[in-house]
N, C-alpha and C positions, 0 to 999 in steps of 0.2 A: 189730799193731792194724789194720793196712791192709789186713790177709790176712782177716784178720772180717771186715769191712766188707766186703769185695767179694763172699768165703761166706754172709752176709746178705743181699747185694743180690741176689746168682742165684738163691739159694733163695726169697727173695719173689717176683722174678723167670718160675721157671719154676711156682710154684704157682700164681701169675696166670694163665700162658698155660692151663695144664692144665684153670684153670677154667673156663676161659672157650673153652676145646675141648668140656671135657664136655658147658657148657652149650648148645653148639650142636647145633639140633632141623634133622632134615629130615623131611618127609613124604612118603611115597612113595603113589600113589595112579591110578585109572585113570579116564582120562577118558569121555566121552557115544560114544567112538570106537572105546576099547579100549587107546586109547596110553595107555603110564606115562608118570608125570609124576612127578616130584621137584621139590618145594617147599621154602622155609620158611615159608610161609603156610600154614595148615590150607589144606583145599579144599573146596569148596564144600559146604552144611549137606547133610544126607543121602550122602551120599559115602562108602564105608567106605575109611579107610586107615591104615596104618602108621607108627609115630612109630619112628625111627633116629635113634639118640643118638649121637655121636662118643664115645670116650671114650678115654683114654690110659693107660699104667700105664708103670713101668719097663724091662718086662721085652718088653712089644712096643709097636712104633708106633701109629697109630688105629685101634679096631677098631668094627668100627659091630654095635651091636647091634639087633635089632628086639625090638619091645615089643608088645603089642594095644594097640588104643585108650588113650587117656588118662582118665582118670577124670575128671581135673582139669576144676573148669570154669572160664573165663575170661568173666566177663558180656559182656565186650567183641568179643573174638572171636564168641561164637554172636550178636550183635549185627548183626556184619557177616558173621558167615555169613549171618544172615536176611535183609540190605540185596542180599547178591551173589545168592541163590536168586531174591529179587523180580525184581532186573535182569536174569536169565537166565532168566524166564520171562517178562515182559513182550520180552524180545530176541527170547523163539521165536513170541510170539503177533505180535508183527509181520512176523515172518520168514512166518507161513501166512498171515497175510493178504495183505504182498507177493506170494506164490506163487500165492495162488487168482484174486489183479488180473494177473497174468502169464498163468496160464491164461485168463481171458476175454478178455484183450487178442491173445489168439494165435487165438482162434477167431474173433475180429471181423475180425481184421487177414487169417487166410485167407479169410474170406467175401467182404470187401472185393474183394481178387484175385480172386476167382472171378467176382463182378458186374462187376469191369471186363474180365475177358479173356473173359468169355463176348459182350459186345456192344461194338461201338465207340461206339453214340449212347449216354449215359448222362446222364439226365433227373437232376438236381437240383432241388430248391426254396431260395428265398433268398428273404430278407424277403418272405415269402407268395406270390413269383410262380416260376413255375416255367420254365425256360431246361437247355438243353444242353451238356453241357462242352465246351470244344473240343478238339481231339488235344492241345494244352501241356496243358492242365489234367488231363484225362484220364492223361499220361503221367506226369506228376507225381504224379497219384495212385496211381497201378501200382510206380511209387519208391517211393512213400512207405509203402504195402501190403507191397511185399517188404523194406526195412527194418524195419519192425514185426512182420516173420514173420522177420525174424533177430534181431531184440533179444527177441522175448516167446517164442517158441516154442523151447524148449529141450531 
């Protein structure tokens, strides 16, 4: 009786595991870069990629098979594929607007340099009257000029 029981419990045992191998999905797929990527999250909505099932039998260990696309649909999933495309294109329109404020900030910040190393007197206006920088202020500014042409110009 003890010998069933325990031939029971392996056999519930290792059909459990097997199921729950087969059930496991990975996605293989290529990024904005070219690099593969292996997931178990689909990837991002528009992305073509490959669903790689685990699967088990007696006869050999895991053998991963690839499949085309999935048919299947998941409301949930294409839900949050359409949440992660938004986020990842609002991410890139920030990122060119970043880049185009980096580009002006690099041609102000050269021009800057050039007005203060072409003259030593360099005329200001402040609160509507106008006065001359002195060499601190002037050199401060030629600092501050060639840090702004190392942080924007790239």
């Amino acid at each position: 009786m003890s010998k069933l029981k325990l031939f029971l419990l392996t056999a519930v045992t290792a059909f459990t595991m097997n199921a729950a191998i087969a059930g496991e999905v990975i996605y293989k797929w290529k990024d904005s870069n070219g690099n593969i990527k292996y997931t178990q999250s689909k990837p991002p909505s528009g992305i073509d990629y490959v669903t790689i099932r685990n699967r088990t039998s007696t006869k050999t260990d895991a053998v991963k098979t690839f499949e085309a696309k999935s048919e299947v649909v998941d409301p949930v999933a294409e839900e949050q594929d359409k949440v992660i495309a938004a986020q990842n294109a609002d991410k890139n329109r920030v990122d060119a607007i970043n880049a185009q404020r980096a580009e002006k900030n690099c041609v102000i910040s050269k021009n800057n340099l050039e007005a203060l190393n072409r003259s030593t007197r360099i005329q200001i206006e402040e609160n509507g009257e106008r006065r001359m920088l002195t060499d601190e202020e002037r050199n401060n500014r030629l600092k501050e000029a060639k840090d702004n042409i190392a942080k924007f110009c790239k």
